[in-house]
C-alpha atoms as an extended CHARMM CRD file, in Angstrom:
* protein
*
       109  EXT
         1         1  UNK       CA             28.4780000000        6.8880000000        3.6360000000  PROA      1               0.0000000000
         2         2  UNK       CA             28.9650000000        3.6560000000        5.7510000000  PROA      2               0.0000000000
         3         3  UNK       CA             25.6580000000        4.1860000000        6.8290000000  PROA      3               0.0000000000
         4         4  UNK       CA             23.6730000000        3.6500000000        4.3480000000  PROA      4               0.0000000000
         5         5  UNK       CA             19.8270000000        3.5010000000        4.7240000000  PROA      5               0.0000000000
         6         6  UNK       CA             18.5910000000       -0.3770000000        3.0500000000  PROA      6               0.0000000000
         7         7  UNK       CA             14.6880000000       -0.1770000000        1.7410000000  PROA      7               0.0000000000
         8         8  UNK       CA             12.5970000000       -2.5870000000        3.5790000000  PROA      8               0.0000000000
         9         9  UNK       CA              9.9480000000       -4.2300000000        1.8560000000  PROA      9               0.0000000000
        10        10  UNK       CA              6.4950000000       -4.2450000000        3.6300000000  PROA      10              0.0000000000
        11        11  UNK       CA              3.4050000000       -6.3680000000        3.5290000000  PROA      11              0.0000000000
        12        12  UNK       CA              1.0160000000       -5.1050000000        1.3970000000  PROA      12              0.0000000000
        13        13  UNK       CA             -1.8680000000       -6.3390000000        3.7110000000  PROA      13              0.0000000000
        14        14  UNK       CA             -0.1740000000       -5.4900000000        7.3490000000  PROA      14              0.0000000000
        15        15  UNK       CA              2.5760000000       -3.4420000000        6.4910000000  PROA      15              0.0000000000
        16        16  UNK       CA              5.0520000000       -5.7400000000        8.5630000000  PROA      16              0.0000000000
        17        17  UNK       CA              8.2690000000       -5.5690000000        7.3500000000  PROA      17              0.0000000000
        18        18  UNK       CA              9.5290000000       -8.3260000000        5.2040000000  PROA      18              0.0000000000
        19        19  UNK       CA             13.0830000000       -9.9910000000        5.2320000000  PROA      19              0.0000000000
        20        20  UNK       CA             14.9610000000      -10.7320000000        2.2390000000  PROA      20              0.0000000000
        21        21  UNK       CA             13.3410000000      -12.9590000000       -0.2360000000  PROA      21              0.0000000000
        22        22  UNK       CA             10.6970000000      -13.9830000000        1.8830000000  PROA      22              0.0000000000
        23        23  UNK       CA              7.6040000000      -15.3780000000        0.0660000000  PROA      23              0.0000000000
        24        24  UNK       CA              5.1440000000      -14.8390000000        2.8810000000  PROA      24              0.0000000000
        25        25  UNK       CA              4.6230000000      -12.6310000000        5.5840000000  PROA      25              0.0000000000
        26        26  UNK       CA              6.1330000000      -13.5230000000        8.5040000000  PROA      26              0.0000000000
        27        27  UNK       CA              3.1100000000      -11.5500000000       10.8100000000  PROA      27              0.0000000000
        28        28  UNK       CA              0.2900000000      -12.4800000000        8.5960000000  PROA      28              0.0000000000
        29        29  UNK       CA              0.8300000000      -15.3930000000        6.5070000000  PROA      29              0.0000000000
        30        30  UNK       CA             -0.1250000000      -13.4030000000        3.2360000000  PROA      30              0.0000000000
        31        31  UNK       CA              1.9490000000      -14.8070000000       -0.1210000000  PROA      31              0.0000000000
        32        32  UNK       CA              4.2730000000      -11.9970000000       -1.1620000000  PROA      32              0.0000000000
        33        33  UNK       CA              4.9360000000      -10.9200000000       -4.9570000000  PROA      33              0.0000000000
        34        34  UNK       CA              8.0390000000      -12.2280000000       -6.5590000000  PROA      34              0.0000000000
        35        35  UNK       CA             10.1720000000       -9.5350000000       -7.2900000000  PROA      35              0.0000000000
        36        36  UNK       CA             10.1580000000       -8.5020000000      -10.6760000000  PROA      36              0.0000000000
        37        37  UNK       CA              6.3970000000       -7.6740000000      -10.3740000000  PROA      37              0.0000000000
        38        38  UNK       CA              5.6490000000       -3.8300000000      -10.8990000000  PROA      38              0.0000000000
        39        39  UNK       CA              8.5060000000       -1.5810000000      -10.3460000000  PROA      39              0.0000000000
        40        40  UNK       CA              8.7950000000        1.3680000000       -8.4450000000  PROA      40              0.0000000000
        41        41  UNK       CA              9.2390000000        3.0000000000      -12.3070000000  PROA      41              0.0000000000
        42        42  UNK       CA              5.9200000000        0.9480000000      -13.7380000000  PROA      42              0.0000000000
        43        43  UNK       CA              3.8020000000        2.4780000000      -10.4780000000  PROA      43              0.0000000000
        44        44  UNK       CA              4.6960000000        5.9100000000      -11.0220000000  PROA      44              0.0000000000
        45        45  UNK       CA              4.0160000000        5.8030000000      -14.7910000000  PROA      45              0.0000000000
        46        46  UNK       CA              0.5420000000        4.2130000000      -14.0540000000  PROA      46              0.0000000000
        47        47  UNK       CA              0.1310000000        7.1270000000      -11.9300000000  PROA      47              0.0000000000
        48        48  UNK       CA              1.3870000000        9.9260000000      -13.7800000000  PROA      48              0.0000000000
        49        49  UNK       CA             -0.8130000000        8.6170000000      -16.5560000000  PROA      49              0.0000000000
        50        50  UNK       CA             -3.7410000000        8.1500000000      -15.1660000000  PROA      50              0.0000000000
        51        51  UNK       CA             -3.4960000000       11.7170000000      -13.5410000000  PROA      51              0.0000000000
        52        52  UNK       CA             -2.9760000000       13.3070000000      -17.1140000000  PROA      52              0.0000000000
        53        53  UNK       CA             -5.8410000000       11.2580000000      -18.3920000000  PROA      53              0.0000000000
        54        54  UNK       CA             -7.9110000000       12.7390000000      -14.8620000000  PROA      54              0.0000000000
        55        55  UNK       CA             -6.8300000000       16.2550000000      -15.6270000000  PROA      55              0.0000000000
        56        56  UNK       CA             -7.6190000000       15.9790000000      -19.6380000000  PROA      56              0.0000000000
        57        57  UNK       CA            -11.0230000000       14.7330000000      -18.3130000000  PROA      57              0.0000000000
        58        58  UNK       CA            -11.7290000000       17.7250000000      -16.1220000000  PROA      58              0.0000000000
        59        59  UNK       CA            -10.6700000000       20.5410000000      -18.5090000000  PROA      59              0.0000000000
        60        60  UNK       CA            -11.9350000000       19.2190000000      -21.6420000000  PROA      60              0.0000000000
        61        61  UNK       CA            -15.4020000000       21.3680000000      -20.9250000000  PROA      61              0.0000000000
        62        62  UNK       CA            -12.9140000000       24.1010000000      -19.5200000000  PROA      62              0.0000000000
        63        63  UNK       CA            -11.3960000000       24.6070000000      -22.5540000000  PROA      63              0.0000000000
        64        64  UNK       CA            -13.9760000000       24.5860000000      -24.9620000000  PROA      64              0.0000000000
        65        65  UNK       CA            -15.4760000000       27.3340000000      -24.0110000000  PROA      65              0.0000000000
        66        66  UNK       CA            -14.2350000000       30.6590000000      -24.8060000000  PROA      66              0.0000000000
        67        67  UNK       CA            -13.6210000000       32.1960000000      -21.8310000000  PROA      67              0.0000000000
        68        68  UNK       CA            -11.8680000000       29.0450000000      -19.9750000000  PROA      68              0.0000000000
        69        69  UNK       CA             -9.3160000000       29.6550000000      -23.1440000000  PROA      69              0.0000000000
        70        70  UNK       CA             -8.9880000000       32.9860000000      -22.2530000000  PROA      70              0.0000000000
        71        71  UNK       CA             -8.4890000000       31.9930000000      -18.6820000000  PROA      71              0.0000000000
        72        72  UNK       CA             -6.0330000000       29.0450000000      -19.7180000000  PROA      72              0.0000000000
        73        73  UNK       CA             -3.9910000000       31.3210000000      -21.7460000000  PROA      73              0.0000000000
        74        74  UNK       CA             -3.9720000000       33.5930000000      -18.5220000000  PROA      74              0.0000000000
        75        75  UNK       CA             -2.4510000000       31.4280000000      -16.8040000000  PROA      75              0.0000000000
        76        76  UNK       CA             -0.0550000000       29.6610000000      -19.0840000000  PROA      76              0.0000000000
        77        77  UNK       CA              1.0240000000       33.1860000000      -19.3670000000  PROA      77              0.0000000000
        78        78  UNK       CA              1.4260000000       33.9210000000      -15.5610000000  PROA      78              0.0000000000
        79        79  UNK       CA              3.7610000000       30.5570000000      -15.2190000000  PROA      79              0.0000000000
        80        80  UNK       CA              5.7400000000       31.3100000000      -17.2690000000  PROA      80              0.0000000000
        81        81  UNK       CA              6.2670000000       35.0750000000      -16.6230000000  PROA      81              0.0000000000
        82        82  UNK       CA              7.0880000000       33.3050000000      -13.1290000000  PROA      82              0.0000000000
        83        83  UNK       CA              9.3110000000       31.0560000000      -14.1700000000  PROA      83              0.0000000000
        84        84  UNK       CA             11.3750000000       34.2290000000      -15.1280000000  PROA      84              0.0000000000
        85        85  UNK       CA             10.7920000000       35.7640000000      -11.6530000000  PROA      85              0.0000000000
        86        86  UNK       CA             12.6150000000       33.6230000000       -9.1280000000  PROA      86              0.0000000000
        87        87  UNK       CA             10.4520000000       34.6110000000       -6.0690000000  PROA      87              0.0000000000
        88        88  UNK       CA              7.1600000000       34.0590000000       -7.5770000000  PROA      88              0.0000000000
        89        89  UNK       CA              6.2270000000       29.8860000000       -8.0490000000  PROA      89              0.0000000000
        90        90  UNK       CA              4.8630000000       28.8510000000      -11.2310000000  PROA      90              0.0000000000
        91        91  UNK       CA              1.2720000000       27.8920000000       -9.5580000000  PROA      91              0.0000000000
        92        92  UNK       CA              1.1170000000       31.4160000000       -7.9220000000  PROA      92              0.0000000000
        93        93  UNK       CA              1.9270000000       32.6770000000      -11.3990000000  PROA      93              0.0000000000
        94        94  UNK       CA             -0.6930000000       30.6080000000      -12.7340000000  PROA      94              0.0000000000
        95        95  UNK       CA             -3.3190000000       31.5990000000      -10.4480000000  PROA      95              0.0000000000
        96        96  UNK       CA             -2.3160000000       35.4610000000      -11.0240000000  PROA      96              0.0000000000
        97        97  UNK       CA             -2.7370000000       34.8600000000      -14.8690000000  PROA      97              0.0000000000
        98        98  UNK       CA             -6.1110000000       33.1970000000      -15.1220000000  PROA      98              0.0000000000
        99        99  UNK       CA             -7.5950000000       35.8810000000      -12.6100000000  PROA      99              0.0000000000
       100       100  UNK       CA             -6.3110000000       38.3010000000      -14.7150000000  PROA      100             0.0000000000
       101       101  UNK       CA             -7.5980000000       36.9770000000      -17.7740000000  PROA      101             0.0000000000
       102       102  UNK       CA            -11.2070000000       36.0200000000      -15.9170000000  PROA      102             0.0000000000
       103       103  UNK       CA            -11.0490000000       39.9590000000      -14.3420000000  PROA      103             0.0000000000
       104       104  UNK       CA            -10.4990000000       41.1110000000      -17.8930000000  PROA      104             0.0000000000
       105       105  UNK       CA            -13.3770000000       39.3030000000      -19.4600000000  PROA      105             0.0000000000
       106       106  UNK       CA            -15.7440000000       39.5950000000      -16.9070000000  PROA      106             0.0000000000
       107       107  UNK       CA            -15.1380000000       43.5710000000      -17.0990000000  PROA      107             0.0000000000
       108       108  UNK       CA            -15.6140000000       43.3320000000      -20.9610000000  PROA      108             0.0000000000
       109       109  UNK       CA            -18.7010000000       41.1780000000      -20.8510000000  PROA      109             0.0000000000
């Protein structure tokens, strides 16, 4: 463990990377956020939510309709029935269970 990797920071303008508690870049002059600006925490939580407010976006008209429910519950279904079987992923799972569901209704309709 003596060799330890160190994170360098970069410039967010050239990528260069930055020495320790330098305030501008050394390659392209640009003034460099203090630390304590937005942590590595803070950027994934703006990301994670911003992605769930994307995704609510996209199925809302999904999932007012009847069939996308159907479908949805399909594949809700199909991850977790492949969470139980370890050699089948949860997306695969997914993707078995809505076609099933969207198979079903479009043979019933």
């Amino acid at each position: 463990m003596a060799d330890e990797a160190k994170l360098t920071r970069m410039c967010g303008t050239c990528s260069a990377g930055l020495p320790d508690g330098a305030n501008f870049c050394p390659a392209c002059g640009t003034a460099i956020q203090a630390e304590g600006g937005e942590s590595i925490g803070q950027m994934l939580a703006g990301f994670a939510s911003g992605t769930a407010e994307e995704i609510r976006k996209a199925s809302q008209p999904v999932l007012t309709s009847p069939t996308g429910r159907k479908v949805a519950a399909g594949a809700a279904i199909g991850a977790v029935a492949a969470v139980a079987i370890p050699f089948v992923s949860i997306g695969v799972g997914a993707l078995v269970g809505a076609g099933v569901a969207a198979l079903r209704r479009s043979k019933s309709g």
